[in-house]
C-alpha angles and dihedrals in degrees: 000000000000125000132225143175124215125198124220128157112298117257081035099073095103086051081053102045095050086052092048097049091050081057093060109262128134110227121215100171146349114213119178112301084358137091107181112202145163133240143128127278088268089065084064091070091034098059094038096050090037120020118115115186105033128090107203138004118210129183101231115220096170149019123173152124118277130169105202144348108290089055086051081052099049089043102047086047094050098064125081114260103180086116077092109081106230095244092052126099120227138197135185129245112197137185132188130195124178130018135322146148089244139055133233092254080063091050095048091050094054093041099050089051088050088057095050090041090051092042091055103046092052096035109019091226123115106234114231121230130224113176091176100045115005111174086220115030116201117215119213115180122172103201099195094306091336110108112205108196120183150125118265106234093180100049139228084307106072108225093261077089088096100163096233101098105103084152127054124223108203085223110026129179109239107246099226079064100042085054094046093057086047086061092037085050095061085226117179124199090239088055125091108244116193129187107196098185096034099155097184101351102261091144095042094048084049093058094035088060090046100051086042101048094234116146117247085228087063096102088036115110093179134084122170091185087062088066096062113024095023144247088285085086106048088047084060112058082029093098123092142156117220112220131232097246106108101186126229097241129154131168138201130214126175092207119075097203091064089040082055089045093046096065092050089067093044098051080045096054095037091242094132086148097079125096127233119195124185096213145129106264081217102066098049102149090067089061107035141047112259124249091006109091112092104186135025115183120178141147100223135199111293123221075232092064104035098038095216114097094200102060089057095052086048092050101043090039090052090043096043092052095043092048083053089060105043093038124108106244097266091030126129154215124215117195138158124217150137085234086091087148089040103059106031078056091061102037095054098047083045094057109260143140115237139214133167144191114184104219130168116252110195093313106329131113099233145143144252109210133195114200118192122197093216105166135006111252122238 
């Protein structure tokens, strides 16, 4: 049975390794940014056309310990590479984490000669590369001394390219995350979600696909999987039936040019259903019924971002206080941020439950929460 990795964002491997396995894959191990499984090829349209939470799916050839470039080399040329048809083009992807004496680009160089030298012994034919648009793309990773060796079957765009984002949000919340807080969240479609600093919808359209049944590979032209096994198998996982549930979801947004460019996506995507609202994420209660909302999920302004510690203090404090009022007792909000003190401190003094996973967001060092109203103050 073949084996594969997939990537999602570190501290999220366990969201993506349920989904994988309802998708029908067999895990063997997570590692950090990593969940390895086994399936068969299939799987490999499945994961890409409907998979939610994960970034990336490879095809993995090899896995083993190496201590320096010519046995990256020796390795990389012994494996079979007639997955690539003899009239394709190829390029490396490498990655390199630790500490060594060499580069990826290094890596990248060895590896890629390894390929042409492989191709031509078994074929007798001189692979072409095409480092822009290669039609398969081979990924070498050295992870500290472990080589990771496969065939990307998603392709140089991770699969939060979703193809929905007519609109561009100067700071948008990559989707394979979005979806991840929707699972976190325990939303279900009968429940009110509410994204109270939605900036272009990401989070609502997320939920909205997944009431509707409608995969998240729906709006992406681009496969890189078609290109080595064929269209047969997207053909394949491409039927769905939408189902009747149309959500209760709204969103507010304090800017008027992403609500603009919210509806854009929506109208897009064909989720008219959902409710935008221009309004201040501090100041719930004037928008929204008290005591009825069961989930907010949002991805707020960062001090990172702003520069001006108090006017995140100021933000979080005042949305922390409003969701209180306008939650179900039980209900939950759901909210990724670098303000990990920050906001423990005020959930706490609010009257939540908290819970927290530390996960790794493009580089930062940030938190999922999630908040639960658990009891009405006196």
């Amino acid at each position: 049975m073949p084996s594969f990795y997939s990537t999602s964002a570190p501290g999220l491997e366990d969201v993506a390794a349920k989904e994988i396995e309802e998708l029908g894959g067999k895990i063997t191990r997570l590692s950090r940014g990593r969940v390895y499984f086994e399936g068969d090829i299939g799987l490999v349209a499945t994961l890409n056309y409907w998979g939610r939470t994960i970034e990336r799916a490879v095809l993995l050839l090899k896995e083993c310990k190496v201590e320096g470039l010519e046995e990256i080399y020796r390795e990389v040329r012994e494996l079979d590479f007639s997955i690539i048809k003899p009239h394709q083009s190829f390029a490396v992807r490498s990655k390199r984490v630790g500490f060594h004496d060499f580069t990826s680009i290094d890596i990248a160089r060895v590896a890629g000669q390894a390929v042409i030298d492989s191709y031509l012994a078994s074929k007798a034919v001189r692979l072409k590369v095409n480092l822009n648009e290669p039609d398969v793309i081979v990924r070498v990773e050295l992870i500290d001394h472990t080589l990771l060796v496969g065939i990307d079957t998603t392709g140089d765009e991770g699969l939060h390219k979703r193809g929905y984002r007519v609109y561009q949000h100067p700071a948008p919340l990559n989707a394979t995350i979005a979806a991840s807080m929707i699972r976190l969240s325990a939303w279900r479609c009968h429940q009110v979600l509410v994204d109270p600093m939605c900036g272009s919808g990401t989070i609502l359209v997320e939920a909205a696909m997944m009431a509707r049944n409608v995969p998240p590979g729906k709006f992406r032209k681009d496969f890189a999987f078609t290109r080595i096994f064929g269209d047969e198998l997207l053909e394949e996982v491409r039927y769905h039936q939408e189902k009747g549930c149309t959500p209760t979801l709204i969103g507010i947004e304090r800017f008027e040019k992403h609500i603009r460019g919210a509806r854009q996506i929506l109208e897009f995507t064909g989720f008219d259903f959902i409710k935008l609202i221009r309004g201040d994420a501090t100041r719930l209660d004037e928008y929204l019924e008290l005591d009825r909302v069961d989930v907010l999920i949002t991805n707020p302004p960062y001090g990172l971002r702003i520069g001006k510690k108090g006017i995140i203090h100021d933000l979080y404090s005042g949305f922390i206080c409003s969701a209180y009022k306008v939650l179900r007792n039980g209900g939950r909000i759901v909210m990724i941020t670098p303000e990990k003190e920050l906001v423990r401190s005020l959930a706490e003094n609010a009257g939540y439950s908290v819970e927290e996973r530390p996960v790794s967001y493009g580089g930062i060092d940030a938190g999922i929460f999630i908040l639960r109203k658990v009891y009405y103050r006196t």
